[in-house]
C-alpha positions in Angstrom: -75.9 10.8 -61.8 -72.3 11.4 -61.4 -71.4 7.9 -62.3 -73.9 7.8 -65.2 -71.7 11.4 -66.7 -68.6 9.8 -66.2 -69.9 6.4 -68.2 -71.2 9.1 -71.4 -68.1 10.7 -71.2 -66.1 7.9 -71.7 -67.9 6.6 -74.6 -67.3 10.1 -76.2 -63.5 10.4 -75.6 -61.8 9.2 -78.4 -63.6 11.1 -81.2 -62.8 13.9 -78.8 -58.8 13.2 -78.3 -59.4 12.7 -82.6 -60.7 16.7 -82.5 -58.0 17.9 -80.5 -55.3 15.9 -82.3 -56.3 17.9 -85.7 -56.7 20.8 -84.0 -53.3 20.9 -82.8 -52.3 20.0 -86.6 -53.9 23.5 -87.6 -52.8 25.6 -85.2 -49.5 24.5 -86.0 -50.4 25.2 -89.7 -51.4 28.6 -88.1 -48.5 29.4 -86.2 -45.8 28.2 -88.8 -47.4 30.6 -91.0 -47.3 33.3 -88.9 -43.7 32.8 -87.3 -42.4 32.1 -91.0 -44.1 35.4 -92.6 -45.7 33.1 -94.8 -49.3 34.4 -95.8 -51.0 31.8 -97.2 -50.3 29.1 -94.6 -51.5 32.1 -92.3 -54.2 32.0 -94.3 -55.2 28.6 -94.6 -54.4 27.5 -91.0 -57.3 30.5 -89.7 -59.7 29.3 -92.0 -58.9 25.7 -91.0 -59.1 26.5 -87.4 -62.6 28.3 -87.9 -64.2 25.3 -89.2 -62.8 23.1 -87.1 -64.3 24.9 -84.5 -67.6 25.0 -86.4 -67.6 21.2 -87.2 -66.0 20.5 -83.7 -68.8 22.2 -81.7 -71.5 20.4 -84.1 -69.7 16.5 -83.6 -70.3 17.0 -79.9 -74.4 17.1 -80.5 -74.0 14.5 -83.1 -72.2 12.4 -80.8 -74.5 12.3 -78.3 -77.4 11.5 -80.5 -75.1 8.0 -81.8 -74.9 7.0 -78.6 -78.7 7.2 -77.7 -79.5 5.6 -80.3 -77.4 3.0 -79.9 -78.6 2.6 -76.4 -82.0 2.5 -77.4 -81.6 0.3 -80.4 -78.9 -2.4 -79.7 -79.0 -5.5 -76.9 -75.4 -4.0 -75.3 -76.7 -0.6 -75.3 -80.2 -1.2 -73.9 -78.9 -3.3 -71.1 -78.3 0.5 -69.4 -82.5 0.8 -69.4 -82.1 -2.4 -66.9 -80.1 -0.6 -64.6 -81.9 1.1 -61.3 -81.5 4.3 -63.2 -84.7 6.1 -64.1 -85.1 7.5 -67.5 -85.0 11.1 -66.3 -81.8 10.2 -65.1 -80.1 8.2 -68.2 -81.6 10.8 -70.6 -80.3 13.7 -68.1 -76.6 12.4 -68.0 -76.8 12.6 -71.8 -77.9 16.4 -72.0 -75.6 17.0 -69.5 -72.6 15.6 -71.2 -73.3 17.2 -74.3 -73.8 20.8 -72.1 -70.5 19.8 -70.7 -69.3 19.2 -73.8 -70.4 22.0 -76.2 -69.3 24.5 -73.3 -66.0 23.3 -72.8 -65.1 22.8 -76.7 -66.7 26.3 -76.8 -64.4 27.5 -74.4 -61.7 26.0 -75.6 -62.2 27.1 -79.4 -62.9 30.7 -78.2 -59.6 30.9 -75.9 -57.8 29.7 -79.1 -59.2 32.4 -80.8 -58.4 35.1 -78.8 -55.0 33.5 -78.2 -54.2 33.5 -82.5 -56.1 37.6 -82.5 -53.5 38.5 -80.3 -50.8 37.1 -81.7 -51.8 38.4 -84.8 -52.1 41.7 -83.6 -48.5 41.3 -82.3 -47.0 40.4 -85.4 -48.7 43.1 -87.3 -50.8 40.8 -89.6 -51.5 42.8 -92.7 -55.2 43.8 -93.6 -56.0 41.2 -96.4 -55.1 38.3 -93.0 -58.1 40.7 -91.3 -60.4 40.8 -94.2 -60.2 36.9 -94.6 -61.1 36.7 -90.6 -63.8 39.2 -90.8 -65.7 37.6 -93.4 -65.5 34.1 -91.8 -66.9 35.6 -88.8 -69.8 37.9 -90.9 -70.8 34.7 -92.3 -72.3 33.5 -89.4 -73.9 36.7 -88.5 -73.4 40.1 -90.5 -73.2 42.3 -87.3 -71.0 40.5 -85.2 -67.8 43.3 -84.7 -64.6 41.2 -84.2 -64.8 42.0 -80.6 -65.0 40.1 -76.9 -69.0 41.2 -76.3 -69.2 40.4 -79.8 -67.8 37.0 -80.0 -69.1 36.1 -76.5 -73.0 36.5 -77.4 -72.1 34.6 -80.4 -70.5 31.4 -79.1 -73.3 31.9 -76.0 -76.0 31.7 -78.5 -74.7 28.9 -80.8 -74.2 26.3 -78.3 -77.5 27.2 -76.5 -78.9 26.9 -79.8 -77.2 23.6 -81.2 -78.1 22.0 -77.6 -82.0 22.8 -78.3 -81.4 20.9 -81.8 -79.7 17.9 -80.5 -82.7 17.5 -77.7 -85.3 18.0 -80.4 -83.3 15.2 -82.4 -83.5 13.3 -79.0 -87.3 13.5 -79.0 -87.5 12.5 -82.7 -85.6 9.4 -81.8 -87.1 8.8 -79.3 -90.4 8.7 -80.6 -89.2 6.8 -83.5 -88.3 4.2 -81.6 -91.1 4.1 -78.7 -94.1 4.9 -80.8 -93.1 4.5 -84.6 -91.0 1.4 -84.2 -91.7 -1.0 -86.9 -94.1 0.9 -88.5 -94.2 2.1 -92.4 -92.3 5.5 -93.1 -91.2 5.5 -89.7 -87.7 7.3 -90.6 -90.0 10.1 -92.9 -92.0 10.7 -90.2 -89.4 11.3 -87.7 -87.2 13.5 -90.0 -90.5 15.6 -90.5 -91.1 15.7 -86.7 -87.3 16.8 -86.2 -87.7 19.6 -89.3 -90.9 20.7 -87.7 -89.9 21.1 -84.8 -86.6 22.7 -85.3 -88.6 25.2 -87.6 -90.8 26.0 -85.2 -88.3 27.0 -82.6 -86.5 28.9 -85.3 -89.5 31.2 -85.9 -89.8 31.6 -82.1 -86.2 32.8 -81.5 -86.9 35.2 -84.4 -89.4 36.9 -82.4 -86.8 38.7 -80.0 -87.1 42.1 -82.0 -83.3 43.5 -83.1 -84.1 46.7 -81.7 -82.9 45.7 -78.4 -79.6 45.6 -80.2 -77.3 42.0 -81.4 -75.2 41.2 -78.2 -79.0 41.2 -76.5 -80.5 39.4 -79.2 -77.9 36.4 -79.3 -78.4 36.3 -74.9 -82.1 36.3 -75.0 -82.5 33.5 -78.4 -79.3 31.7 -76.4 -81.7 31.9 -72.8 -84.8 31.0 -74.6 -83.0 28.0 -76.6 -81.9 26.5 -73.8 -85.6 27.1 -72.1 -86.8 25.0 -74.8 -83.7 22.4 -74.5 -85.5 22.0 -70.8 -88.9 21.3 -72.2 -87.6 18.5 -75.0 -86.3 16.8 -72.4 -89.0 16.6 -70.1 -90.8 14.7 -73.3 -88.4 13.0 -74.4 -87.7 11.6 -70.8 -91.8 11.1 -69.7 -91.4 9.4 -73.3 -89.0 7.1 -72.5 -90.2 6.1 -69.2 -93.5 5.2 -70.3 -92.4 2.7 -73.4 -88.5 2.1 -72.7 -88.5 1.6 -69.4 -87.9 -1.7 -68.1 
C-alpha cells in the first residue's frame, strides 16, 4: 500500500509544486499590500488567496479522478491493474492520496489564514479590509463567525464533503467504464449517475437539524460525508474487481 501512495503521489506533484508556486505569488501580493499601506493590493491579494484556497482544495479531487481514468482507460495506465495489487488496494491508495491531500492543502491554506488574520490584526487593518474578509467567508456559509471553532468546522466539513464527491465521481467512472463501456449515451448516463448521486447525499446531510447549532452541524455532515466516502469505495472497488481486474 505504502508503495502504491508514494507512486499516486508522484503523479500528482507537479500540478501541486504549480499550486504552491501561485500561492506564494499572492501572498506576496498580500503581504506587499499590507507592509506598503496599500489597500487595494491588500485587498486583492486576500481575495486572491481565498480562491486559491477554494480552487486549490477542489484540483486535488479533480486530480485524482484524471489519474483513474487514465489508469482505467489507457494501455500505460492499465498496466497497474496487472500488477499483484488487488483492486481494493489500487483504488484505496487513490482515496488515500486524495485524503492525504485535501487534509494537508487544508491545513496548509488554513495555517495561512490564520497567519495573514493575525498579521492583519497587528497592523490595524481598517474595517472596509474586514468587511471584504467577512463576506468571502459568509459566502460559503452565512453563520460562520470569523473565528477558530468557526473556521475549523468549516474546513472539517468541506474536505469531508468534497472527498464523498470525488468517490461518487470514482463510482461514475467506474461504472462507465466497466459496465457502460462502448455503449450509446454512456457519458449521459454516467453524469446523471454522478448528479444523482451527489444529490442524494446532499439531501441526506441536510437532515442534521440546525438546532444542534453550526459548529455541530458542519462535524456531524463532515462525519457522515466521509461515512458515505467509505461506502463508494467499497462499490467502486467490488466494481472494479469484478470487470477490471486482470
Amino acid at each position: 500500500m505504502i508503495r502504491l501512495l508514494k507512486y499516486e503521489l508522484r503523479k500528482t506533484l507537479f500540478s501541486k509544486l504549480v499550486l504552491l508556486g501561485i500561492t506564494v505569488i499572492a501572498q506576496a501580493v498580500f503581504l506587499a499590500g499590507l507592509w506598503g499601506d496599500k489597500e487595494n493590493t491588500l485587498a486583492i491579494g486576500a481575495v486572491l488567496l481565498f480562491f486559491i484556497a477554494i480552487i486549490g482544495i477542489a484540483l486535488m479531487g479533480i486530480l485524482s479522478l484524471t489519474t483513474l481514468h487514465k489508469d482505467m482507460n489507457t494501455r500505460q495506465g492499465y498496466m497497474l491493474f496487472m500488477t499483484p495489487n488487488s483492486c481494493y488496494r489500487i483504488l484505496g491508495a487513490k482515496v488515500l492520496e486524495c485524503g492525504l491531500s485535501l487534509l494537508i492543502a487544508g491545513a496548509f491554506f488554513f495555517a495561512l489564514g490564520v497567519l495573514d488574520f493575525s498579521l492583519l490584526l497587528g497592523k490595524g487593518a481598517n474595517q472596509q479590509i474586514w468587511d471584504t474578509i467577512n463576506q468571502l467567508i459568509r459566502s460559503i456559509n452565512d453563520q460562520i463567525q470569523l473565528d477558530a471553532p468557526h473556521l475549523s468546522a468549516l474546513v472539517f466539513s468541506m474536505i469531508a464533503c468534497w472527498l464523498c464527491t470525488v468517490t461518487t465521481a470514482y463510482l461514475s467512472d467506474v461504472v462507465c467504464t466497466s459496465l457502460l463501456y462502448g455503449k450509446k449515451g454512456n457519458l449521459l448516463i454516467t453524469f446523471l449517475l454522478f448528479l444523482a448521486l451527489n444529490y442524494g447525499i446532499s439531501k441526506l446531510l441536510t437532515l442534521v437539524p440546525a438546532s444542534i447549532g453550526i459548529i455541530p452541524v458542519l462535524v456531524w455532515q463532515g462525519v457522515i460525508a466521509l461515512a458515505l466516502a467509505g461506502v463508494m469505495y467499497v462499490i467502486t472497488a467490488r466494481l472494479m474487481e469484478k470487470y477490471l481486474s486482470v
